[in-house]
C-alpha positions as CSV (number, residue, x, y, z in Angstrom):
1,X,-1.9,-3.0,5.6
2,X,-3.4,-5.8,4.0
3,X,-7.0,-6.5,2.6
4,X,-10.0,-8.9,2.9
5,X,-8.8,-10.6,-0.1
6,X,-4.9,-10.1,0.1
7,X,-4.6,-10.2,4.2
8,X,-1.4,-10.6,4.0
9,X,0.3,-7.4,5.8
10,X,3.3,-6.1,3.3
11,X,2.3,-8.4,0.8
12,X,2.3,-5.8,-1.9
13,X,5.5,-4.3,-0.9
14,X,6.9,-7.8,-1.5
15,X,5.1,-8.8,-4.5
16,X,5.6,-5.2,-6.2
17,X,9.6,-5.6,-5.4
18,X,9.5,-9.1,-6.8
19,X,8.5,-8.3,-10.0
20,X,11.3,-5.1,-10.3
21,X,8.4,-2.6,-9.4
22,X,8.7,0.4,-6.8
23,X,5.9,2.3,-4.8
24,X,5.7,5.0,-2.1
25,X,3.3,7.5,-0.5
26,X,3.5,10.7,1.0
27,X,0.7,12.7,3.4
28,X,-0.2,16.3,2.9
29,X,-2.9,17.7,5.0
30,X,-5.7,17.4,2.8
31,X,-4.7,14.1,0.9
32,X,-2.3,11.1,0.5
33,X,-0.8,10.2,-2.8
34,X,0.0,6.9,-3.3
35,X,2.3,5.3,-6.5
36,X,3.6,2.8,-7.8
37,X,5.5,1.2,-11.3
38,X,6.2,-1.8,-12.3
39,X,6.7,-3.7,-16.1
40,X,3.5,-3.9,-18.0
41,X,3.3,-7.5,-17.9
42,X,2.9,-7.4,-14.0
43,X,0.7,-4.3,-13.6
44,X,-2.8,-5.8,-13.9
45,X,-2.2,-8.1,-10.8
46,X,-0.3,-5.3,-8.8
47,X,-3.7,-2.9,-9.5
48,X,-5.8,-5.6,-8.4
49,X,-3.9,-5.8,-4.8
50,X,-3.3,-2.3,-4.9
51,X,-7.0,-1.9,-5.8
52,X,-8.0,-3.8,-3.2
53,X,-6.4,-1.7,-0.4
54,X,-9.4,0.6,-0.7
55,X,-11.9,-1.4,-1.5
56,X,-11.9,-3.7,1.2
57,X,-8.7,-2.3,3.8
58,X,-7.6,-4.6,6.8
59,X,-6.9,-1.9,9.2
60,X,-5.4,-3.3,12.1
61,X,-5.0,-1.4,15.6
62,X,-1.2,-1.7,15.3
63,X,-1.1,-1.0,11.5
64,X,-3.1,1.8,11.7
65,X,-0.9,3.0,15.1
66,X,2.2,2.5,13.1
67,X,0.7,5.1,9.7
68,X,-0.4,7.6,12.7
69,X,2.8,7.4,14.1
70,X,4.7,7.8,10.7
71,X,2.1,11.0,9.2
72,X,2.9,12.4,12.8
73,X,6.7,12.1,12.8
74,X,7.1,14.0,9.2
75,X,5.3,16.9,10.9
């Protein structure tokens, strides 16, 4: 999923691991939790894109296919 402005589908994934950090999510049936962690120094410019996947998502038919797909399969 990317956003309006980081459109750029994985982009955080990448960016996150390129700066030693780590995220992941899991789905519960009320909520999702999302995470992440990474070195001080980077953390203001990993909020901002994380940040920015709920203020202004990119949600793509096949994106959005694929999270279905995935919440579905850990049922």
């Amino acid at each position: 999923m990317g956003s309006l402005k980081y459109p750029t589908e994985n982009d955080f994934d990448a960016y996150l691991s390129q700066r030693g950090g780590t995220n992941n999510a899991w789905t519960g049936n009320e909520y999702t939790l999302f995470h992440f962690d990474v070195k001080r120094k980077h953390f203001a410019s990993c909020l901002d894109k994380f940040a920015n996947f709920f203020i202004s998502p990119l949600l793509s038919k096949d994106s959005t296919d694929r999270e279905i797909n995935a919440v579905n399969s850990g049922k």
